[in-house]
VEXDREN-2710 file (C-alpha; in Angstrom, 1 decimal):
% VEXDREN-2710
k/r/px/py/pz
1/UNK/0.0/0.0/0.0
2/UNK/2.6/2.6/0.7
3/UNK/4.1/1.8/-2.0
4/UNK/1.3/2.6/-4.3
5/UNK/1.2/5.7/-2.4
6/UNK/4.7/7.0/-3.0
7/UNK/4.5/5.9/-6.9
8/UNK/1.5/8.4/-7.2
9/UNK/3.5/11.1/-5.3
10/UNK/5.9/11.0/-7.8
11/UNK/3.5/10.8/-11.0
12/UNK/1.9/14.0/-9.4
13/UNK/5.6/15.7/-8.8
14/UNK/6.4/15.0/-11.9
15/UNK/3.1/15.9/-13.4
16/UNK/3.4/19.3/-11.8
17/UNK/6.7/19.7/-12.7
18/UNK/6.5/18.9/-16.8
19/UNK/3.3/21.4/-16.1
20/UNK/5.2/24.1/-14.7
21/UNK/8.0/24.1/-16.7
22/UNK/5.4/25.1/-20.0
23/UNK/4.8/28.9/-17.7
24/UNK/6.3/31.8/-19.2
25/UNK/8.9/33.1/-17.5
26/UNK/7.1/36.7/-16.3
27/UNK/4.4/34.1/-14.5
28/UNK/7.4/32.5/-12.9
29/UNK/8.5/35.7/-11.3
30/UNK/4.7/36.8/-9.9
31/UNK/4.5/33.1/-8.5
32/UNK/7.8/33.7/-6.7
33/UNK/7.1/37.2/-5.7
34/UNK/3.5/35.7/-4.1
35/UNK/6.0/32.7/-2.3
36/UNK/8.5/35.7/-0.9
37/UNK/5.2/37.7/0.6
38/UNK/3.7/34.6/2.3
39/UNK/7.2/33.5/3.5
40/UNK/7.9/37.3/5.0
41/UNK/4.3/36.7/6.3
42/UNK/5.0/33.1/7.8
43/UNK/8.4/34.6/9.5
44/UNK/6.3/37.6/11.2
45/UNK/3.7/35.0/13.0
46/UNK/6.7/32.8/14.0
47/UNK/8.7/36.0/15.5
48/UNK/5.2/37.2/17.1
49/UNK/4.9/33.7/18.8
50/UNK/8.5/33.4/20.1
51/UNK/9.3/37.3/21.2
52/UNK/5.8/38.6/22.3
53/UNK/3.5/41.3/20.1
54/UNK/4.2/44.5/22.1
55/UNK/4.0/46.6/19.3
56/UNK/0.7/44.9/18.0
57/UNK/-0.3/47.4/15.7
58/UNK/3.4/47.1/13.8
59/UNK/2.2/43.2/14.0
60/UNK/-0.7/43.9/12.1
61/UNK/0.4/46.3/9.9
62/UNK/3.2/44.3/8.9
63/UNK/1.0/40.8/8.2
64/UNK/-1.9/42.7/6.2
65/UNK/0.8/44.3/3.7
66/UNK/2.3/40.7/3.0
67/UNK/-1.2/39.1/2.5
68/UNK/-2.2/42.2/0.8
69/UNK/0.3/42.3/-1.5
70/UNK/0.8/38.6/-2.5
71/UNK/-3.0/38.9/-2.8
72/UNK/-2.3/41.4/-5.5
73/UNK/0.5/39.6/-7.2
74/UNK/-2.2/36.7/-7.5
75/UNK/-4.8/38.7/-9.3
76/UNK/-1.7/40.1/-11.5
77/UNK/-1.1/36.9/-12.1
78/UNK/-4.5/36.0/-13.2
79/UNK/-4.8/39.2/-15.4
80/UNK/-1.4/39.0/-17.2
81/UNK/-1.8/34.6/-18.0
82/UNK/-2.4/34.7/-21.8
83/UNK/-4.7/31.0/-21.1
84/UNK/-7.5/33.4/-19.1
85/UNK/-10.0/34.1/-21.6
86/UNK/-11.6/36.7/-19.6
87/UNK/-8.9/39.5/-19.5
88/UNK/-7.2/38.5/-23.0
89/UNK/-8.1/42.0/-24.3
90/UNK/-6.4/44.0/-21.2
91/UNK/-3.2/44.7/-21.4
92/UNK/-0.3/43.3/-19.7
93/UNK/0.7/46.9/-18.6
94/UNK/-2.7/47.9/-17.8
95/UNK/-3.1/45.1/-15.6
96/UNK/0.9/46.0/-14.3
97/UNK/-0.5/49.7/-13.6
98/UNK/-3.4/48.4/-11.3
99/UNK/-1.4/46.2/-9.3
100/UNK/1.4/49.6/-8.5
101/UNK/-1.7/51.7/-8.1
102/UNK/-3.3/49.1/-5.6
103/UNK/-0.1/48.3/-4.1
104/UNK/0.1/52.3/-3.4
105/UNK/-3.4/52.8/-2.0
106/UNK/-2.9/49.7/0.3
107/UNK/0.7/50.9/1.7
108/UNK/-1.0/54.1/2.4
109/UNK/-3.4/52.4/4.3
110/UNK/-1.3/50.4/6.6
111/UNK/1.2/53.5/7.0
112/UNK/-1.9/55.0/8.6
113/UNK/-2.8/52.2/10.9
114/UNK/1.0/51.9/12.1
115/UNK/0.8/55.5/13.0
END
C-alpha cells in the first residue's frame, strides 16, 4: 500500500513539474514574488509567537501588507496569464498599472494604521 502511495507522489511531482516548466517566465517571477510575501508573512507570526506582540499594531500592519500584496500579485497573475480568456483584451501593462496603483493605495493604508 505505501508503495502505491509513494508511486502516485511521484506521477503528481512529476506531473506538476512537466506542467510548470510550459509557464512563461514573467508568471514565474509573480509566482515567486507571491511565495517571498507569504514566507515574510509566515516569519512575522513565527517572531510574534516566540518574542511577544508588544507593538501589535506594527504586528498587524506588517502581516496585512504581506497578504495584501501577495493577494495582489495573484490577481496580477490572473490578469497577465495569456490562457485566461476573460482579460485577453487588457493589457499586460494595464493590468501592471493596477497592481502599482493598488499596491500604493494599500501601503497608504497600513502606514496610517501603524501611526
Amino acid at each position: 500500500m505505501a508503495r502505491s502511495t509513494s508511486k502516485d507522489a511521484q506521477a503528481l511531482l512529476h506531473s506538476f513539474r512537466s506542467a510548470y516548466a510550459a509557464t512563461p517566465t514573467n508568471l514565474k517571477i509573480i509566482d515567486l514574488y507571491v511565495g517571498f510575501a507569504v514566507f515574510t508573512a509566515l516569519i512575522q507570526i513565527a517572531y510574534i509567537a516566540i518574542v511577544g506582540s508588544f507593538p501589535f499594531n506594527a504586528f498587524l500592519s506588517g502581516l496585512l501588507s504581506c497578504i495584501g500584496t501577495a493577494v495582489l500579485a495573484v490577481c496580477l497573475r490572473i490578469q497577465v496569464n495569456r490562457e485566461n480568456k476573460e482579460f485577453k483584451d487588457l493589457p499586460p501593462e494595464r493590468a501592471f498599472a493596477d497592481f502599482v496603483l493598488c499596491n500604493l493605495v494599500l501601503h497608504l493604508v497600513i502606514m496610517n494604521f501603524l501611526g
